[in-house]
LOGU-625899 format. One line per 3 residues: number of its first residue (from 0); their letters; for each residue x, y, z of N, C-alpha, C, O. Coordinates in steps of 0.2 Angstrom, whole numbers. Each point is the difference from the previous one (the first is absolute). Layout:
NUM) A) X:Y:Z:X:Y:Z:X:Y:Z:X:Y:Z; ...
This chain:
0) XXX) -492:-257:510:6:1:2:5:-6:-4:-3:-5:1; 9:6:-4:2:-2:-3:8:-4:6:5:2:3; -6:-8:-5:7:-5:7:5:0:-5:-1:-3:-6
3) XXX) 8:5:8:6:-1:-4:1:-11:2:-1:-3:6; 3:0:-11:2:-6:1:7:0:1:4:1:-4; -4:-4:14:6:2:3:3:-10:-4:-2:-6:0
6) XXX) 8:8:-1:0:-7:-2:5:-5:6:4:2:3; -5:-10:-3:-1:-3:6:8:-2:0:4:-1:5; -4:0:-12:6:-3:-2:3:3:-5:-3:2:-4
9) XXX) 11:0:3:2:-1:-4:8:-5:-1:4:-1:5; -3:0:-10:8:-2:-3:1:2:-5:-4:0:-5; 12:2:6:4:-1:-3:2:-4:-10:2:-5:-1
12) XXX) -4:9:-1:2:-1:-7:4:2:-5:1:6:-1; 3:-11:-1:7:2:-7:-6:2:-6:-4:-4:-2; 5:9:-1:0:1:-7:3:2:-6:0:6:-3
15) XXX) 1:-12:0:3:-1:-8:-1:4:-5:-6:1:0; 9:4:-6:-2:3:-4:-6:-5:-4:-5:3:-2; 5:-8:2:-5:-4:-3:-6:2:3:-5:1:-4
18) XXX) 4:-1:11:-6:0:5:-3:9:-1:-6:2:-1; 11:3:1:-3:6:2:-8:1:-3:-4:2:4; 3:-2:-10:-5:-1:-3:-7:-2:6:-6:2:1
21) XXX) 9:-7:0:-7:-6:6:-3:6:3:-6:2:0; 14:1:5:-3:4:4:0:8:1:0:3:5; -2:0:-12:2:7:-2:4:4:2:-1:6:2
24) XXX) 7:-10:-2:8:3:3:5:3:-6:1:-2:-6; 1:6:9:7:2:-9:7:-3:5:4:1:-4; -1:-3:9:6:-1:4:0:-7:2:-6:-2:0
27) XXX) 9:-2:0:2:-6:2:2:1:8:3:4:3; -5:-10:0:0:1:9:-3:-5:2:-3:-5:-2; 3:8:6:-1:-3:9:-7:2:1:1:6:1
30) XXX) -5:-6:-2:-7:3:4:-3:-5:4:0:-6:0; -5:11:6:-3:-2:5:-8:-1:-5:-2:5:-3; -1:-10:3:-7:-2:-4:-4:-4:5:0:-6:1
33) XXX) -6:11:2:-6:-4:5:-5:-4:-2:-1:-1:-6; -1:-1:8:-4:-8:-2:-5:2:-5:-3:-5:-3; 1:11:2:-5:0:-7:4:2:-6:-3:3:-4
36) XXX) 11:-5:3:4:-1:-4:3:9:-2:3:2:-6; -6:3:11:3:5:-2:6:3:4:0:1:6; 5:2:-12:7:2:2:-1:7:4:-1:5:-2
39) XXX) 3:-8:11:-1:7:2:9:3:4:0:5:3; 4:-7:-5:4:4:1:5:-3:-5:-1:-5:-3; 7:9:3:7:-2:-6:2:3:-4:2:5:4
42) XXX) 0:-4:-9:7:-6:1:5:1:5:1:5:3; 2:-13:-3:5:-2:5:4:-1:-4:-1:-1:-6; 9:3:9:5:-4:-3:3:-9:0:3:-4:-3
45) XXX) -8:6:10:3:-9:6:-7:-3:1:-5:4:0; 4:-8:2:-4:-3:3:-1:2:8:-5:1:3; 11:-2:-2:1:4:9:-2:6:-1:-4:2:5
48) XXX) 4:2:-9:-3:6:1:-9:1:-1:-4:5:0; 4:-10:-2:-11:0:-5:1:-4:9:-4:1:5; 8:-4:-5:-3:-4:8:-2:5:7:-5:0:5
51) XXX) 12:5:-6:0:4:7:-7:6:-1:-2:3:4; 0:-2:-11:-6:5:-2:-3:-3:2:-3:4:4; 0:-10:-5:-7:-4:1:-1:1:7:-5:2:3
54) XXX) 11:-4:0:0:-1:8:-4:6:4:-5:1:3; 10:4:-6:-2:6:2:-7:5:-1:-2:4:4; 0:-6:-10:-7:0:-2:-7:-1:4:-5:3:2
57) XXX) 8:-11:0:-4:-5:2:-2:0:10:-5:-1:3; 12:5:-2:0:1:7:-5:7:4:-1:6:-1; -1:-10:5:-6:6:3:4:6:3:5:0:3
60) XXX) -9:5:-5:2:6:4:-1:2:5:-5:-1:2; 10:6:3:-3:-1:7:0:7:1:5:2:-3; -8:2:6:-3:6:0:8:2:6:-1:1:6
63) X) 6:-1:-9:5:5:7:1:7:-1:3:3:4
């Protein structure tokens, strides 16, 4: 059986047209990147907004 890798951490990163390459992106942004350095949500236009996704990501679900 195969375990999806929930990640523990993530933040918040700007990406440069210089950088998309690094992270096989074509948009320039804000993206959410988890501790094994992959971009799991994005682009942002703001940083408040990669912040309030992360938050929301990160937050447990509660069965109502």
């Amino acid at each position: 059986m195969l375990s999806m890798h929930i990640p523990e951490d993530l933040i918040a990163v700007h990406v440069p047209t210089e950088d998309l390459g690094d992270y096989n992106l074509t948009q320039t942004g804000w993206y959410a990147v988890d501790d094994g350095g992959k971009v799991v949500l994005g682009p942002f236009e703001s940083l408040a907004q990669c912040d309030r996704a992360i938050r929301e990501r990160l937050q447990p679900t509660t069965g109502v």
